[in-house]
OpenMM code with the backbone's topology and positions (N, CA, C; nanometers):
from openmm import Vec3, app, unit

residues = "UNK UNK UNK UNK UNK UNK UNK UNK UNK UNK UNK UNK UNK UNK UNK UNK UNK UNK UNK UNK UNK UNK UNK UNK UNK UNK UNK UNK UNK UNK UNK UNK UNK UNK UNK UNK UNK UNK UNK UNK UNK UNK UNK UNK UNK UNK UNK UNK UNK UNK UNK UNK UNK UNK UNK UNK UNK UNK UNK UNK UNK UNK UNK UNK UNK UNK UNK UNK UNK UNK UNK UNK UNK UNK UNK UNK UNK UNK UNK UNK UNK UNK UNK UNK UNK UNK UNK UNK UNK UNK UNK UNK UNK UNK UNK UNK UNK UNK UNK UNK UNK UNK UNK UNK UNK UNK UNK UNK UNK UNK UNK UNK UNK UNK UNK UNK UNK UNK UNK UNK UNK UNK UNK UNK UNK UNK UNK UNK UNK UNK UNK UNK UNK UNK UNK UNK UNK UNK UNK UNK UNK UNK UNK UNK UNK UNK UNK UNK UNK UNK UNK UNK UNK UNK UNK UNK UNK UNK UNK UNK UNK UNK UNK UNK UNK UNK UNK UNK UNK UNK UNK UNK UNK".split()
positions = [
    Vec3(0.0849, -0.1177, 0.0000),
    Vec3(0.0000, 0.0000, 0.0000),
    Vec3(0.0893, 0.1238, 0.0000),
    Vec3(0.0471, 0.2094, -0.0890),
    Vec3(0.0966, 0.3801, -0.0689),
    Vec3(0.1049, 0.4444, 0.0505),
    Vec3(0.1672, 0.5156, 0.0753),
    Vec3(0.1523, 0.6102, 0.1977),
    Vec3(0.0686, 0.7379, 0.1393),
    Vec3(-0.0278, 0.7880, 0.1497),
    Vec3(-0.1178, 0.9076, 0.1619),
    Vec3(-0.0318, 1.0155, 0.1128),
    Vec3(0.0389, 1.0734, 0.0141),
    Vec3(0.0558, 1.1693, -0.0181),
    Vec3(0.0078, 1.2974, 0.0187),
    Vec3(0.0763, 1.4142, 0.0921),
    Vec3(0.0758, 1.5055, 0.1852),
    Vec3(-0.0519, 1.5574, 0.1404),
    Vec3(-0.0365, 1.6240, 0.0027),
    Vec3(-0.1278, 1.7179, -0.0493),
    Vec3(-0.2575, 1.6285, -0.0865),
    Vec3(-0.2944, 1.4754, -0.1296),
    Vec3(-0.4161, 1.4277, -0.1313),
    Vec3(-0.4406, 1.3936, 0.0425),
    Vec3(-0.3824, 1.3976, 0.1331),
    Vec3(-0.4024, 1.4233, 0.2634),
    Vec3(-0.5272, 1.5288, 0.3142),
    Vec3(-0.4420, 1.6271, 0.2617),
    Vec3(-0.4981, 1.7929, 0.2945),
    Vec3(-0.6084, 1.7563, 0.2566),
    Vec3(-0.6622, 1.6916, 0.1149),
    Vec3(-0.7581, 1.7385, 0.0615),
    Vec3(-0.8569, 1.6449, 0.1245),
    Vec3(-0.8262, 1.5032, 0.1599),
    Vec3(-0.9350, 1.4030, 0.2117),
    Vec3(-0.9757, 1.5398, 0.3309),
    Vec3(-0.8850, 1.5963, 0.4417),
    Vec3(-0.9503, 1.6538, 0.5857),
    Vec3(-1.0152, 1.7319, 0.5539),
    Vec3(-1.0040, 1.8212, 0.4177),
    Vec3(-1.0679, 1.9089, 0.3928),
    Vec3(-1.2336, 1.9238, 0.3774),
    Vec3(-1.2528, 1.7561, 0.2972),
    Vec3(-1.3362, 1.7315, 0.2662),
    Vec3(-1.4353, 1.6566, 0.3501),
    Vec3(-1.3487, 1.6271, 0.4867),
    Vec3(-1.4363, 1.5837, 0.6020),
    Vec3(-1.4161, 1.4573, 0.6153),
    Vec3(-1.3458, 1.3776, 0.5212),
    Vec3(-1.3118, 1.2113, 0.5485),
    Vec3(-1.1418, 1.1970, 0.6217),
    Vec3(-1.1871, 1.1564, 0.6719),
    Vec3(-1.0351, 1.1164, 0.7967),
    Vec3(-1.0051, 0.9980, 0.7264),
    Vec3(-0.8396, 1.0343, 0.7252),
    Vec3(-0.7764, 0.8979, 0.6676),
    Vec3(-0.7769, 0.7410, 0.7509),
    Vec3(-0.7645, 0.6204, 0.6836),
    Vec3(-0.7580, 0.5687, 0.7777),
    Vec3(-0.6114, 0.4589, 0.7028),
    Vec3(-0.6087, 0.3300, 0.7405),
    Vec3(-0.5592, 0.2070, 0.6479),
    Vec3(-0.6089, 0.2072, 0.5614),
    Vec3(-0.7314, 0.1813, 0.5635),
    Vec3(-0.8085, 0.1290, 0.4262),
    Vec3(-0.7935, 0.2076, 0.3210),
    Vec3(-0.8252, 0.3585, 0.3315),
    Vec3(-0.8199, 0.4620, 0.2407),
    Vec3(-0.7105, 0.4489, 0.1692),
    Vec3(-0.7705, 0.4148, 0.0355),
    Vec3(-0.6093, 0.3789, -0.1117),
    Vec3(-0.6636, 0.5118, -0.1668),
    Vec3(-0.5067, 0.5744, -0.2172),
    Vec3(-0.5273, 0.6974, -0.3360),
    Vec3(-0.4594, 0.6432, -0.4582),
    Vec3(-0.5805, 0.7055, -0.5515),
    Vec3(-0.5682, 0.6231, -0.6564),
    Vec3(-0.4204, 0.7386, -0.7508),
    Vec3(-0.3135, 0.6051, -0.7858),
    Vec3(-0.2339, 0.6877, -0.8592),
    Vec3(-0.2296, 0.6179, -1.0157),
    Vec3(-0.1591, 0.7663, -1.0468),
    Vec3(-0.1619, 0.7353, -1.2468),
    Vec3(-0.0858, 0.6116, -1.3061),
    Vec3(-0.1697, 0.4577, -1.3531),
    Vec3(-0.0850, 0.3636, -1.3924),
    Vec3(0.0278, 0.4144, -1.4482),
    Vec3(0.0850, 0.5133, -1.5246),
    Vec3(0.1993, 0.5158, -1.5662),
    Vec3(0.2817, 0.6119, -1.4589),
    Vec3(0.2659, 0.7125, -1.4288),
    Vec3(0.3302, 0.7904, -1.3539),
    Vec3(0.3768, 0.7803, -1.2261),
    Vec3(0.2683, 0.7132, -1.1572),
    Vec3(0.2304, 0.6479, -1.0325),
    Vec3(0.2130, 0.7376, -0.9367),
    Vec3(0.1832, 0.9008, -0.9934),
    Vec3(0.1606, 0.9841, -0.9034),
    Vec3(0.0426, 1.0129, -0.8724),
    Vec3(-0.0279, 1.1482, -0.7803),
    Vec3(-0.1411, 1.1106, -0.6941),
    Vec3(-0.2594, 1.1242, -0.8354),
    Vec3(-0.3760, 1.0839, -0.8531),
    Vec3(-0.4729, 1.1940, -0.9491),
    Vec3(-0.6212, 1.1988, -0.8414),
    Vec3(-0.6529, 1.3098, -0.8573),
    Vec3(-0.5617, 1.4643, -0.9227),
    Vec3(-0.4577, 1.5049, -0.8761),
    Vec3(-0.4267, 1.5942, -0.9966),
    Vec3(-0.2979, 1.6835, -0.9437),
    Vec3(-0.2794, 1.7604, -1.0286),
    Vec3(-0.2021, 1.8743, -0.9835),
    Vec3(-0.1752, 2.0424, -1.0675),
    Vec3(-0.0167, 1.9911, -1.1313),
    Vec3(-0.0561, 2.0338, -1.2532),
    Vec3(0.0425, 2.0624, -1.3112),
    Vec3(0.0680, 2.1738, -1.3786),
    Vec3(0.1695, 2.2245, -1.4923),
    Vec3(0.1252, 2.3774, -1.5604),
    Vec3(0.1471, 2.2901, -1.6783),
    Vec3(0.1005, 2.4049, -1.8346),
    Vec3(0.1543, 2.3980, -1.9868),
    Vec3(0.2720, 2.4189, -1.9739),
    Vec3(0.3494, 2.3548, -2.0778),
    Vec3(0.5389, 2.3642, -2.0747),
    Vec3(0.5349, 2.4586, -2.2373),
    Vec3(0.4074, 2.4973, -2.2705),
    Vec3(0.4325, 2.4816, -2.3759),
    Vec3(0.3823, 2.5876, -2.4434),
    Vec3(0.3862, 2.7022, -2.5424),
    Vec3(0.2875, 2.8290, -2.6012),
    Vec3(0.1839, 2.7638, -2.6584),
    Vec3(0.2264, 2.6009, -2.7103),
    Vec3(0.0483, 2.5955, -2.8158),
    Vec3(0.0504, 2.3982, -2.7612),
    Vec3(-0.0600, 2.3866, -2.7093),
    Vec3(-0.1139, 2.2955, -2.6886),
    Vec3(-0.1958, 2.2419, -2.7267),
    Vec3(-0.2149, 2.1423, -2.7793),
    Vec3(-0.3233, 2.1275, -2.8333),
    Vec3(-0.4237, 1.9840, -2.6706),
    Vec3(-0.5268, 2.0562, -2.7257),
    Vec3(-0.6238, 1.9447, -2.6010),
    Vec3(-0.7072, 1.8544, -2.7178),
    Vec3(-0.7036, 1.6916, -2.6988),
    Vec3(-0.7959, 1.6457, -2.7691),
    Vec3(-0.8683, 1.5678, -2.7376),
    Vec3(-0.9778, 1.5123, -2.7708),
    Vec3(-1.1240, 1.4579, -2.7087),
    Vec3(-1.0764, 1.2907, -2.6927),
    Vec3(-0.9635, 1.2507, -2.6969),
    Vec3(-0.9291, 1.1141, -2.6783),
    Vec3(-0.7542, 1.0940, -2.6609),
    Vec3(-0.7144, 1.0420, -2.6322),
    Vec3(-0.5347, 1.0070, -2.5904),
    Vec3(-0.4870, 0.9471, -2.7186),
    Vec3(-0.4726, 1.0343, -2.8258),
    Vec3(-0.3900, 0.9872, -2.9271),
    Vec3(-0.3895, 1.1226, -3.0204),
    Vec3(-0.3640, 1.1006, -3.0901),
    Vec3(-0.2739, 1.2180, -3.2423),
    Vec3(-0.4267, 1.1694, -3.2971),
    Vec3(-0.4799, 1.0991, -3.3571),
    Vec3(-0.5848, 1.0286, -3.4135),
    Vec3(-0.7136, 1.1199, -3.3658),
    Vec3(-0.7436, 1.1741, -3.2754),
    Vec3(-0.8028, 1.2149, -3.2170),
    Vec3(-0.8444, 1.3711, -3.2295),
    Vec3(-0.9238, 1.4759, -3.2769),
    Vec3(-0.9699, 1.5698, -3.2943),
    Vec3(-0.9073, 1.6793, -3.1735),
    Vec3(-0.8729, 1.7591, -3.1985),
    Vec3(-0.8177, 1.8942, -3.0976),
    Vec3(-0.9121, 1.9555, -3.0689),
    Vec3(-0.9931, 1.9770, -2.9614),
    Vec3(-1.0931, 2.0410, -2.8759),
    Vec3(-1.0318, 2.1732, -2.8452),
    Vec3(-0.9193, 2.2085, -2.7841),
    Vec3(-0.8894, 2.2987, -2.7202),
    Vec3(-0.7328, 2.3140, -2.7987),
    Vec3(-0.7165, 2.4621, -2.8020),
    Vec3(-0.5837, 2.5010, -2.7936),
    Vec3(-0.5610, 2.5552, -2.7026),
    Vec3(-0.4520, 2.5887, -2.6617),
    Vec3(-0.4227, 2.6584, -2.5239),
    Vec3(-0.2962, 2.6979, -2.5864),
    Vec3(-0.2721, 2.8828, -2.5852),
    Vec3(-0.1683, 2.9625, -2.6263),
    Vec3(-0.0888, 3.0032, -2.4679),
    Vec3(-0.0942, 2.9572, -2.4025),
    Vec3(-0.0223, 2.9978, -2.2518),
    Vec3(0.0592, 2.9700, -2.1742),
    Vec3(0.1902, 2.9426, -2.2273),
    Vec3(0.2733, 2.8415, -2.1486),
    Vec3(0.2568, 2.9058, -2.0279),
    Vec3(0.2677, 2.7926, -1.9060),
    Vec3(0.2584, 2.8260, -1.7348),
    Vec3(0.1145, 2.7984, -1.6961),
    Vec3(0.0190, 2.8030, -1.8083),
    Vec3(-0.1071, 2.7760, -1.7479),
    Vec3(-0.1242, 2.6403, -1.6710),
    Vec3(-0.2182, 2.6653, -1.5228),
    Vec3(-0.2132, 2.5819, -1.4375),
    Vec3(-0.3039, 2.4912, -1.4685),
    Vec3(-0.3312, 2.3499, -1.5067),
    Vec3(-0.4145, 2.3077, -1.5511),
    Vec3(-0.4054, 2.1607, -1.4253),
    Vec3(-0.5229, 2.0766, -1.3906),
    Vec3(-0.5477, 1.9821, -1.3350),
    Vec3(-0.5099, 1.7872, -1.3842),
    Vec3(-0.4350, 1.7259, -1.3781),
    Vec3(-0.4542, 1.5797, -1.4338),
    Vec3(-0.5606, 1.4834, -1.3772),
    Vec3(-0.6458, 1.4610, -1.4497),
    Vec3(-0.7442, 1.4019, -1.3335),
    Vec3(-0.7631, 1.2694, -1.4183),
    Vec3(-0.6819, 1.2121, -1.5112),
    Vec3(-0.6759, 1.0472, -1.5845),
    Vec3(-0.5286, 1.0116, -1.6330),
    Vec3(-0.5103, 0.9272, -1.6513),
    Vec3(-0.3925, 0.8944, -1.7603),
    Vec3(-0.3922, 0.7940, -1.8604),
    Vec3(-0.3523, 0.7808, -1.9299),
    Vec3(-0.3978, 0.6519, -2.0520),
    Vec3(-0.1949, 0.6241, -2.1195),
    Vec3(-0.1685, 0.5602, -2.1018),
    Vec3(-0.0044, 0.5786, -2.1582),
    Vec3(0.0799, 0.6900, -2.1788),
    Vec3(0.1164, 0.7430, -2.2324),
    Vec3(0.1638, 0.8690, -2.2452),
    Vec3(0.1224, 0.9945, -2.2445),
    Vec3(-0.0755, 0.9936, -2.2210),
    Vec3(-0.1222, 1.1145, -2.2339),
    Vec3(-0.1657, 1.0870, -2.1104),
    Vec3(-0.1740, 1.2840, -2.0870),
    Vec3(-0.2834, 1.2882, -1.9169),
    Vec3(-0.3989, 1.3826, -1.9929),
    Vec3(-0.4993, 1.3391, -1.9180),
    Vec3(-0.6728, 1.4126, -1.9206),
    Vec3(-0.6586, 1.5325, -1.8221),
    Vec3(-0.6735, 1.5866, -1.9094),
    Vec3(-0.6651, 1.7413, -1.8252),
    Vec3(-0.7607, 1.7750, -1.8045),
    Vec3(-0.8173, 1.9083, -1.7067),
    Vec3(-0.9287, 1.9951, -1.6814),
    Vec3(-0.8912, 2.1426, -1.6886),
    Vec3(-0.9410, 2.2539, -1.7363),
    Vec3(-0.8601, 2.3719, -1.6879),
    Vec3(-0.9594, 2.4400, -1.5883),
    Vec3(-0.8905, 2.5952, -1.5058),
    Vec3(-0.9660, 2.6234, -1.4718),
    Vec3(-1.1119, 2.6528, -1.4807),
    Vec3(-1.1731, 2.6838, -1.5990),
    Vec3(-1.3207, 2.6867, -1.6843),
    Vec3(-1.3713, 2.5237, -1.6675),
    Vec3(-1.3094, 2.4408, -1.5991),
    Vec3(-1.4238, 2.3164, -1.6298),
    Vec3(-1.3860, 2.2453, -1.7698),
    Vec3(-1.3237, 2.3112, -1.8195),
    Vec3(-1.3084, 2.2437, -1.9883),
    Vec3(-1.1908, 2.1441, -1.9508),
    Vec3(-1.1952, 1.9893, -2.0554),
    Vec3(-1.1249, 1.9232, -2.0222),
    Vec3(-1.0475, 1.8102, -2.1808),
    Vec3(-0.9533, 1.7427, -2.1862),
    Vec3(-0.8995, 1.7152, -2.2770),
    Vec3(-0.8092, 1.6578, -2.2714),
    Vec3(-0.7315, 1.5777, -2.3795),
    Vec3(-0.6274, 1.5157, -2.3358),
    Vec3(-0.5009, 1.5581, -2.4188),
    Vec3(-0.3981, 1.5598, -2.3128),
    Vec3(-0.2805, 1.6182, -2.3954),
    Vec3(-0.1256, 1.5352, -2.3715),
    Vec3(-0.0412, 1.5308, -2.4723),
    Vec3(0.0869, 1.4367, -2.4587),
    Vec3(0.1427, 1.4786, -2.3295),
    Vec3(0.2199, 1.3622, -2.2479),
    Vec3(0.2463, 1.4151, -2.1357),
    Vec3(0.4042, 1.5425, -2.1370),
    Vec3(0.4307, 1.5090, -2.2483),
    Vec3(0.5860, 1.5860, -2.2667),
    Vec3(0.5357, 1.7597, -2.2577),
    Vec3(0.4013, 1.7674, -2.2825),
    Vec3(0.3721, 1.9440, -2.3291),
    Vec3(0.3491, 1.9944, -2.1728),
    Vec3(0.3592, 1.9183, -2.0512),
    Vec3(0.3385, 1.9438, -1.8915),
    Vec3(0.4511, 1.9493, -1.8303),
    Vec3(0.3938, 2.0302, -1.7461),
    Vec3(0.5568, 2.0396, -1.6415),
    Vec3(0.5046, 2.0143, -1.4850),
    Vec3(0.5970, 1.9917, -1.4077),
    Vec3(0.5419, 1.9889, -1.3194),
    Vec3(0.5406, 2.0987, -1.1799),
    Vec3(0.5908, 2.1989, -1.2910),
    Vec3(0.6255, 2.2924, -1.2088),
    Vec3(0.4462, 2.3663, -1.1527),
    Vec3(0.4536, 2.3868, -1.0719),
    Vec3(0.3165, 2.4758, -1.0179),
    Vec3(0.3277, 2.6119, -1.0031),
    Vec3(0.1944, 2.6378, -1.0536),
    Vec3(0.1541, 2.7732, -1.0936),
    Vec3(-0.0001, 2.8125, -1.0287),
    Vec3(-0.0288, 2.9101, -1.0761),
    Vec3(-0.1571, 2.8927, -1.0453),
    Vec3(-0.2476, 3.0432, -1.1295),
    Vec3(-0.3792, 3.0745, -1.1140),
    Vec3(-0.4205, 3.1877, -1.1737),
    Vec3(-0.5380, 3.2040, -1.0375),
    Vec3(-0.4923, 3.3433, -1.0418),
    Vec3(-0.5457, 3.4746, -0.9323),
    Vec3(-0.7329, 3.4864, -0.9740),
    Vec3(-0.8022, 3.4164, -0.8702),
    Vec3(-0.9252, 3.3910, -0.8972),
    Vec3(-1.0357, 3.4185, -0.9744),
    Vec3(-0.9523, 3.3541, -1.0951),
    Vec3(-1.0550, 3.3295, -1.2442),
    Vec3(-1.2049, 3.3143, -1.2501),
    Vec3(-1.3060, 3.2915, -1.1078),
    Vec3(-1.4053, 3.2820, -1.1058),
    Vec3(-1.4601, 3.4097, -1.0695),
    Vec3(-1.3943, 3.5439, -1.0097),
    Vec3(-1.3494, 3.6921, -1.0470),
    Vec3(-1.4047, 3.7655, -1.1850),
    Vec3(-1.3132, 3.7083, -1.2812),
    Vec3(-1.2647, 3.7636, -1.3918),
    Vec3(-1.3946, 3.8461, -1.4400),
    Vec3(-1.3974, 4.0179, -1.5178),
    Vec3(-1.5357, 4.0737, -1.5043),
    Vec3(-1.5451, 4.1574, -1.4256),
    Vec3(-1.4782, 4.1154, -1.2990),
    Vec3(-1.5311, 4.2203, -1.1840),
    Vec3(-1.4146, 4.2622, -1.1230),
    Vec3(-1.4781, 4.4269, -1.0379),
    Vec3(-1.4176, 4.5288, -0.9730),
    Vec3(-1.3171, 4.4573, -0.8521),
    Vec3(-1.3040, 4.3343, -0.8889),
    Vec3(-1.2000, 4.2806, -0.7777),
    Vec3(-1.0783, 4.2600, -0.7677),
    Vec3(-0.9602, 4.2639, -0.7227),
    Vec3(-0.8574, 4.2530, -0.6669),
    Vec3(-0.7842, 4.1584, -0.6183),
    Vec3(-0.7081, 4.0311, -0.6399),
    Vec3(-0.6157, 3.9951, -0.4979),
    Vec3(-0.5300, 4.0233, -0.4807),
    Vec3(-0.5148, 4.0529, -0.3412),
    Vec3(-0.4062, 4.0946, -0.2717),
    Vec3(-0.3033, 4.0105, -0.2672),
    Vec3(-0.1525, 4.0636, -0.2858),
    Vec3(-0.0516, 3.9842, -0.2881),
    Vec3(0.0478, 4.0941, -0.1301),
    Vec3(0.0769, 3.9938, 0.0099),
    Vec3(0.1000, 4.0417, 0.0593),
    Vec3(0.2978, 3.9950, 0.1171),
    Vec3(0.3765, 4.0810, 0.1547),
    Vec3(0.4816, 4.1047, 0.1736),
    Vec3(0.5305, 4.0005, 0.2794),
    Vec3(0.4168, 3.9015, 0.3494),
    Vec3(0.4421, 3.7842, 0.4614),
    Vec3(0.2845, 3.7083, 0.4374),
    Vec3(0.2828, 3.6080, 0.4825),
    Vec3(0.1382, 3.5532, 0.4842),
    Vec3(0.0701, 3.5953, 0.6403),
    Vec3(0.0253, 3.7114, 0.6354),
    Vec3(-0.0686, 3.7956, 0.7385),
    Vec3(-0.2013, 3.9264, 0.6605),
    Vec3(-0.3174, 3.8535, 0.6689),
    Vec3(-0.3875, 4.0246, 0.6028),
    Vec3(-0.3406, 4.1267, 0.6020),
    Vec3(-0.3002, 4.1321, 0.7370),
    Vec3(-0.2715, 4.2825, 0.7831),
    Vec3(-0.0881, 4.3627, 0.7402),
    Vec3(-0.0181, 4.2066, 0.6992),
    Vec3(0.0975, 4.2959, 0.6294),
    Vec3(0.0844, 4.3487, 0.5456),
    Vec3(0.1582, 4.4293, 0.4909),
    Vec3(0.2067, 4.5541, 0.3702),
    Vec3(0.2145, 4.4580, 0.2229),
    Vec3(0.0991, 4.5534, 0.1504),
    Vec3(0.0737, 4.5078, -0.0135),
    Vec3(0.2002, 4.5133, -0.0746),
    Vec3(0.2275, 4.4102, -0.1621),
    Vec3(0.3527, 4.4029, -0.2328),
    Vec3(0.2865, 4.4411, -0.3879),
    Vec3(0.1792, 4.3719, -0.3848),
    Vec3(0.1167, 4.3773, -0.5570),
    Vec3(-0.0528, 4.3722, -0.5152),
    Vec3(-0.1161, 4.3972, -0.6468),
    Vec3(-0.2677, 4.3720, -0.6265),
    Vec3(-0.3027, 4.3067, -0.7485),
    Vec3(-0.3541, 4.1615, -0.7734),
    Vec3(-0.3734, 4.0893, -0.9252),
    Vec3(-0.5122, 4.0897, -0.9605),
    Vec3(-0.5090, 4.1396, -1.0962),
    Vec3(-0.6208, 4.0810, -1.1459),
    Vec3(-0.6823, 3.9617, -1.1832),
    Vec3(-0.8435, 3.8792, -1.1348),
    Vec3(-0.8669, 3.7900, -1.1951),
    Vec3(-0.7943, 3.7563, -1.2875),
    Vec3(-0.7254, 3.6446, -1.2887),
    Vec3(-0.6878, 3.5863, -1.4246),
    Vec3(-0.5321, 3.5811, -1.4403),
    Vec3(-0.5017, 3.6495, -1.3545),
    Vec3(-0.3585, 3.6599, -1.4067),
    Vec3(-0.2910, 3.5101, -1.3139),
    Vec3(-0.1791, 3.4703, -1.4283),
    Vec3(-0.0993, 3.3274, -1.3372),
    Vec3(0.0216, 3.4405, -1.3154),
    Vec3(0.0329, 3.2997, -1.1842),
    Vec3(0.1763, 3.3346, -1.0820),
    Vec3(0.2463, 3.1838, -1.1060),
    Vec3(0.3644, 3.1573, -1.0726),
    Vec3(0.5103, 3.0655, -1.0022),
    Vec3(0.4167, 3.0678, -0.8837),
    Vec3(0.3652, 2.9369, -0.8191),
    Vec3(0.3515, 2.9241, -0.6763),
    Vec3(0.4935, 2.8431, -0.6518),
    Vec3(0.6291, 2.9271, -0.5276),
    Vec3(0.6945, 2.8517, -0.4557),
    Vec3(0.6336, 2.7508, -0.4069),
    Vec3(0.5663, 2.8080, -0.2929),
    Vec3(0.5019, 2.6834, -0.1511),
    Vec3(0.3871, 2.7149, -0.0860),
    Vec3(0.2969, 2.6345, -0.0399),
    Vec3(0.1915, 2.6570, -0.0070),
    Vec3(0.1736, 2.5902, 0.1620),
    Vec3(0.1505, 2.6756, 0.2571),
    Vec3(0.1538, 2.6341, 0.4014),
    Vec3(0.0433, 2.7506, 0.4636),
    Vec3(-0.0326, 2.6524, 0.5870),
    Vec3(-0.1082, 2.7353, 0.6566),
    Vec3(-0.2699, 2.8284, 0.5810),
    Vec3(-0.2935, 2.7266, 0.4543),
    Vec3(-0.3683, 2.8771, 0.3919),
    Vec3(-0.3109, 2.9953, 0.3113),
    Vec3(-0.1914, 2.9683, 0.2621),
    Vec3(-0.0550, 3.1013, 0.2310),
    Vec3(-0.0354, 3.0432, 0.1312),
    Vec3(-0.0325, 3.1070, 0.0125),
    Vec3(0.0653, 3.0470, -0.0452),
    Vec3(0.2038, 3.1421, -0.1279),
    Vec3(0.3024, 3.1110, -0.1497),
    Vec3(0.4306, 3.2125, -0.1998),
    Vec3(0.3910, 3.1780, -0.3445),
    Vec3(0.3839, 3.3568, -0.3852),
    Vec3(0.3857, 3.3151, -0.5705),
    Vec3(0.5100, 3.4087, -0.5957),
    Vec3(0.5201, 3.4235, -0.7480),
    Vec3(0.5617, 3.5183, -0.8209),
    Vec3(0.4840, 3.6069, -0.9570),
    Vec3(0.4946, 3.6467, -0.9808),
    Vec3(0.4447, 3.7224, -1.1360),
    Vec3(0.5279, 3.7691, -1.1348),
    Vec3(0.5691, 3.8253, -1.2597),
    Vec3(0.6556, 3.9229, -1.3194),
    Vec3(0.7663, 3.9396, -1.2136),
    Vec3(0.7972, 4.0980, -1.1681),
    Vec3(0.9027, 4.0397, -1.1201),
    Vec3(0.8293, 4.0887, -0.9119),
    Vec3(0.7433, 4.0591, -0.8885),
    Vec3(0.7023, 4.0376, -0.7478),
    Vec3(0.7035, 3.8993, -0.6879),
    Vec3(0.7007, 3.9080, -0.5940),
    Vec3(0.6922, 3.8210, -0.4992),
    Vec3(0.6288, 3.8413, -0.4029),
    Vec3(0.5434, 3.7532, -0.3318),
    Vec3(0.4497, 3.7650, -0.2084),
    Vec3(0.3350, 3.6132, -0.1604),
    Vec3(0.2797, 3.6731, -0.0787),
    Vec3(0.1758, 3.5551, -0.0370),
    Vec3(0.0442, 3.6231, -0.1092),
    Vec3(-0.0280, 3.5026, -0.1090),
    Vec3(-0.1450, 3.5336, -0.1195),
    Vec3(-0.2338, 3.4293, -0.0673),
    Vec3(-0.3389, 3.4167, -0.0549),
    Vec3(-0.4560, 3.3235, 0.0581),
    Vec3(-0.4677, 3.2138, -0.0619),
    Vec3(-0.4810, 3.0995, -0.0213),
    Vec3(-0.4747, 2.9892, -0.1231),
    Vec3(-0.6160, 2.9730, -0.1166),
    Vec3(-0.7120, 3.0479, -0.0926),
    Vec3(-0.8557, 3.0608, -0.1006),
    Vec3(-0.8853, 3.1489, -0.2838),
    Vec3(-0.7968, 3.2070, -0.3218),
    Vec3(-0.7651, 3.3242, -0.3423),
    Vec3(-0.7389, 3.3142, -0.4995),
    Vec3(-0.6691, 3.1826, -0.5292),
    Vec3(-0.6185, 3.1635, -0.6751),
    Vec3(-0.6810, 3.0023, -0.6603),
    Vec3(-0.6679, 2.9699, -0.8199),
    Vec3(-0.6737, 2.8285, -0.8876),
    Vec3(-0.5356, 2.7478, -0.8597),
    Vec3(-0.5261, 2.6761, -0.8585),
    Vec3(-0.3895, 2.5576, -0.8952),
    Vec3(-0.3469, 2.4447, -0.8151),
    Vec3(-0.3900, 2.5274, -0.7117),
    Vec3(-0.3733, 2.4410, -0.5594),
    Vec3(-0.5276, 2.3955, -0.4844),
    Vec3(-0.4737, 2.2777, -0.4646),
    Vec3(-0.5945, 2.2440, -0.3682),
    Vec3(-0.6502, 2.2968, -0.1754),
    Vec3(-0.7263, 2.2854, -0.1726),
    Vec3(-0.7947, 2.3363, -0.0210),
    Vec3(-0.6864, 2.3150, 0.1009),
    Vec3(-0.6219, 2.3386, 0.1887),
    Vec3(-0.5310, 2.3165, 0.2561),
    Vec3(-0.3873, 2.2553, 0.2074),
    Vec3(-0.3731, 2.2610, 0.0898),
    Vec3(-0.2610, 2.1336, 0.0472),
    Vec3(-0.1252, 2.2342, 0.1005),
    Vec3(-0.0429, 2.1844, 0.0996),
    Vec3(0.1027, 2.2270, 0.1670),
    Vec3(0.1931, 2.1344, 0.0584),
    Vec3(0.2562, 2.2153, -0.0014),
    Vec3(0.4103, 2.1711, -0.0036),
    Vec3(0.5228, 2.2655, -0.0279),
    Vec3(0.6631, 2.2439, -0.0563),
    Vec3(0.7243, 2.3779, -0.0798),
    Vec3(0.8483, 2.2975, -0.1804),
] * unit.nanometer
topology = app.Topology()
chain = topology.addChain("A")
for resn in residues:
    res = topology.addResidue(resn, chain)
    for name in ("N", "CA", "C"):
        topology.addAtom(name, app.Element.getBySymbol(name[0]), res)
């Protein structure tokens, strides 16, 4: 049996189920890592397609390298993606990275809103930046509800309530 991987950890307490023995997390026959899981685009043009092969029709392009997108299947060399919008597809695993990212709360986007990017993980410290819906960051590490990003050339926390990429309590660095 697996040991519980930190961040599908977070997410079972989150969700109100306490781990126990029994509880198996299911990982990717090829990868053998947790699913789900965040990954970003490695890549400016992606193509997403409605089945795990070249053979297969392109649903989605995606022009964004860094975009934070979800693996939630695997089939041999391709992973089934989701993006933030709910839209989902399958793409070669070489066009992913596993670097994490994330985008500044896309369910926002439209409106007079703001997140705050702050100088320590505390409300009350000193604004470093303010992001618009939509925009992706470099998440370093994520602890406590905090998480460390980057954009451009800032750095700061921001509430992992706050952006896409990361899951509900997950921690790593």
């Amino acid at each position: 049996m697996h040991r519980l991987p930190a961040a599908l950890a977070a997410l079972v307490l989150a969700i109100g189920l306490a781990p126990s023995p029994a509880v198996s997390v299911e990982l990717g026959p090829v990868s053998k890592l947790p699913l789900p899981r965040y990954v970003s685009l490695k890549s400016a043009r992606v193509n997403a397609r409605i089945g795990p092969g070249r053979d297969y029709p392109v649903v989605w392009l995606y022009l964004k390298p860094g975009l934070p997108v979800e693996i939630i299947q695997e089939f041999g060399l391709w992973r089934r993606i989701r993006d933030s919008e709910g839209s989902e597809g399958w793409v070669y695993h070489s066009l992913l990275s596993g670097e994490r990212t994330s985008i500044a709360a896309p369910w926002l986007k439209g409106k007079a809103t703001m997140v705050d990017v702050h100088v320590s993980p505390a409300l009350d410290a000193p604004l470093v930046a303010r992001l618009e819906p939509g925009v992706v960051s470099r998440v370093k590490e994520c602890a406590t509800g905090w998480c460390e990003v980057t954009t451009s050339d800032r750095e700061g926390f921001v509430r992992q309530e706050d952006i896409w990429g990361v899951y509900p309590n997950e921690s790593f660095d």
